[in-house]
Residue, then its C-alpha position, 0 to 999 in steps of 0.5 A: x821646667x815645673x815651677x812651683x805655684x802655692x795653693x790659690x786663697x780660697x775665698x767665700x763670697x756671702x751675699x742674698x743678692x746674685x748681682x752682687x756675687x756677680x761684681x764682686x767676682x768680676x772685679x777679684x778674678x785677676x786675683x786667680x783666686x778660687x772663689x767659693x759662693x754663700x747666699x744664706x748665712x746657714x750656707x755660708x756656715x756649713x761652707x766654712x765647716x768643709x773648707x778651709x777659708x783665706x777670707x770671707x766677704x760677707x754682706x751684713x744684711x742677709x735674708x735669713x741671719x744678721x750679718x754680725x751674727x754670722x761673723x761672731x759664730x765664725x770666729x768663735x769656731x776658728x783660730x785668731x788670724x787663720x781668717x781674714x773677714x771683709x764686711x760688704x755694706x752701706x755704712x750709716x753711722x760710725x756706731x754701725x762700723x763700730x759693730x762690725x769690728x766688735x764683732x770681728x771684721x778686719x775691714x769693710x767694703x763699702x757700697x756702693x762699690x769702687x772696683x780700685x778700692x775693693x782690688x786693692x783691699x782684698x789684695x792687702x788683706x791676702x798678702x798678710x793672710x798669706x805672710x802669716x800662713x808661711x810664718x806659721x809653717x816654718x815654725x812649726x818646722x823649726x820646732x820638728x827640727x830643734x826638737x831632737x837635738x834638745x832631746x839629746x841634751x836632756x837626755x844625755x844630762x840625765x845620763x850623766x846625774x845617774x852614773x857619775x858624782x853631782x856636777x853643778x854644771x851638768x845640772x845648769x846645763x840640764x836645767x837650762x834644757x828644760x827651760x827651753x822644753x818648756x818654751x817650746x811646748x808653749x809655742x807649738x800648743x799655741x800653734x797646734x791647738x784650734x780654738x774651734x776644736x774643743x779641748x778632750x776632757x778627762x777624769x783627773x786626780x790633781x793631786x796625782x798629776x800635781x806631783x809628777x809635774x813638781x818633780x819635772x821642776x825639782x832640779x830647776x829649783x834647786x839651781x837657783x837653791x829654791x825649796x818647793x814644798x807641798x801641800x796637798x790633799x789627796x784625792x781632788x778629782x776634776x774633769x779637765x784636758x789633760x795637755x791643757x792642765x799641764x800647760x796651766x801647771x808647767x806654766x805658772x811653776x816655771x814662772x815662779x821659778x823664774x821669778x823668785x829670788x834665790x834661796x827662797x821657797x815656791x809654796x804649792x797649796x791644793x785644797x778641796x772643799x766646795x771647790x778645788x783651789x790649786x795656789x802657787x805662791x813665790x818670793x820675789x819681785x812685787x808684780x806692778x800690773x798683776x791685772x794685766x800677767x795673762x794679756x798676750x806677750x806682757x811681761x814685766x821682767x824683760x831681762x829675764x828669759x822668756x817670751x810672755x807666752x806661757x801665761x796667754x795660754x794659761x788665760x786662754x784654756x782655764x777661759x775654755x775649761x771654766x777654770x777660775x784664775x786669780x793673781x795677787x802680788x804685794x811686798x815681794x810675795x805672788x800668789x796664783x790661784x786657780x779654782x776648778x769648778x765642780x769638783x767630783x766626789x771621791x765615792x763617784x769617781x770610777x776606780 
């Protein structure tokens, strides 16, 4: 009977001394792994762009590049816990352990080797790696599967508005629907997108798109009797990702929906001078921490639907689009502000 065997991890070994690469195989082949080998950190790099790496154990000191420099390039081409990095040195100082892990190691190896030690670290490390890998596969499954049926429901709401008299429950309903759209566009960005691939950018009319992703929140606000109002200027052309754009958007509305008191209003402000500012302002709750809304998973309010992911990727694509992200929060009014650098001029956008 054929019994099923997952791919074994792949795993890079870095090191100018072949002696070294020698032990270090000896002591992982009951691992049943497939072993990959580096001898320069310009071979280890160009390894790393093929292949799809579990882990890397990586010498610190090479011959042709720091072995901190190696590690910082690498995790700056490849998504937060997609790859396990195992420092193999001869420690001297707490400062030089300290460097490691500021440059991105998980661990250390430590020379002159203990082949019990460094069996069961790599093993450890390998069954996490291999924990997060099946996680993230069964949620981008469950996505794909509640995916359609979320469709249906909005859908079948919107149907409903169009051909019979307003019912506030249909449009709770709807509302609610939407709500968990957005959750799930949030969770499979953060899933899908790599931080190594960079973002497409496009020319875009922010007062344009600005509109059309008002009007997808106009029914979740009249829910809780919330007015938005616009104050836009036309023509605020900028260069930036359009699916990151829309997650900034959708993002900091929803949260101002969510957060604002009922029978408010949510203030939208895009400005152009020098810079484009986009400000979105809503009553509400004072925000304690607003230092800290963009750190991952924090949230203040955690009665309120939602996971705290929204506002991580919001932090993350205006970091990797140069977008400028400020919040300010006192006497019940919260204010988002988000200035785009280099503004296009109107005369040099493209009809």
């Amino acid at each position: 009977m054929f019994e099923y065997k997952p791919d074994r991890p792949k795993v890079l070994l870095v090191d100018n001394q072949i002696q070294n690469l020698i032990v270090i195989k000896d002591i992982l082949y009951p691992l049943d792994l497939d072993l990959y080998i580096a001898k320069t950190g310009e071979e280890a790099l160009e390894r790393i762009s093929q292949t799809d790496f579990d882990m890397i154990l990586l010498e610190t000191q090479m011959s042709d590049m720091d072995g901190y420099e190696i590690c910082r390039q690498i995790k700056s081409i490849i998504p937060e816990n997609d790859l396990t990095i195992l420092f193999m040195s001869e420690l001297q100082t707490h400062e030089d352990k300290a460097k490691g892990f500021e440059s991105g190691a998980d661990d250390y190896l430590v020379k002159p080797f203990y082949e019990k030690e460094i069996f069961a670290r790599v093993q450890l490390h390998l069954k996490k790696r291999s924990v997060i890998k099946y996680l993230k596969g069964l949620l981008k499954r469950s996505y794909h599967e509640l995916y359609n049926p979320l469709s249906v429901i909005k859908t079948s709401a919107e149907m409903y508005g169009y051909h019979y008299p307003k019912n506030c429950y249909v449009d709770t309903m709807h509302a609610a629907a939407k709500s968990l759209h957005l959750i799930y566009e949030d969770l499979y960005y953060a899933l899908e997108t790599k931080k190594q691939a960079p973002l497409q950018n496009d020319v875009i009319d922010l007062a344009v798109f600005l509109r059309k992703r008002v009007e997808y929140f106009v029914l979740l606000a009249e829910v809780k009797n919330i007015r938005i109002e616009l104050d836009v200027e036309e023509q605020c052309f900028i260069k930036v990702a359009a699916s990151g754009l829309q997650r900034i958007i959708d993002n900091t509305i929803s949260n101002a929906i969510k957060y604002s008191f009922e029978n408010t209003s949510i203030h939208i402000s895009l400005k152009k001078k020098s810079k484009i500012t986009l400000r979105i302002t809503n009553h509400g709750s004072t925000i304690i921490n607003p230092q800290y809304i963009f750190t991952d998973g924090y949230r203040e309010a955690y009665d309120t639907v939602g996971m705290g992911v929204g506002l991580e990727i919001v932090a993350s694509i205006c970091q990797r689009q140069n977008i400028r992200a400020q919040v300010e929060s006192s006497d019940g009014t919260t204010t988002f502000t988000y200035t785009f650098k280099g503004k296009i001029d109107d005369e040099n956008h493209p009809a």
